[in-house]
C-alpha positions, 0 to 999 in steps of 0.5 A: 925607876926614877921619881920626879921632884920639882925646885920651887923655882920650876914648880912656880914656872910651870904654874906660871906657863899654865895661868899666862896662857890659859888668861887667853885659851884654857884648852892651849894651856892644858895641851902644853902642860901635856907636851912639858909633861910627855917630854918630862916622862922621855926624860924619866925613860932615858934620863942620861942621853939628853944634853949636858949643859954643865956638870950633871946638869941637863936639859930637853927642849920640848919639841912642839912648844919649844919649852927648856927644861933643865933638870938634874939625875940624882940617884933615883931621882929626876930633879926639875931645876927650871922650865922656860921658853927655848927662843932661838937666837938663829 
């Protein structure tokens, strides 16, 4: 079983996501903290499947919103390095 830890960096983003969105719709805001939260609690089930985009560093873009988020396994741990907005370039 894997325990989830928060840089202060991804900690301030996801803080950050939430106060941006609930400024215009409180309800939008809290539904997609849930989706980041769901695609958090995939990675915690299948920590090693998701994309490896440098050495030891993943990462899983929510699928709905579209939010990246990058983290690290470390022994037991599931370490968020950063949330953000995936925008394609295509």
């Amino acid at each position: 079983m894997f325990n989830v830890e928060f840089s202060n960096e991804a900690n301030l983003e996801y803080i950050s996501i939430w106060e941006y969105i609930a400024k215009d719709n409180l309800f939008f805001a809290n539904e997609v903290l849930n989706r980041i939260d769901s695609s958090i609690e995939t990675i915690l089930m299948f920590p090693m499947i998701w994309k490896e985009i440098d050495k030891g560093i993943r990462m899983i873009v929510e699928p709905i919103y579209k939010y990246k988020i990058v983290y690290e396994v470390r022994i037991d741990t599931i370490y968020v390095l950063s949330i953000f907005k995936y925008k394609n370039t295509w």
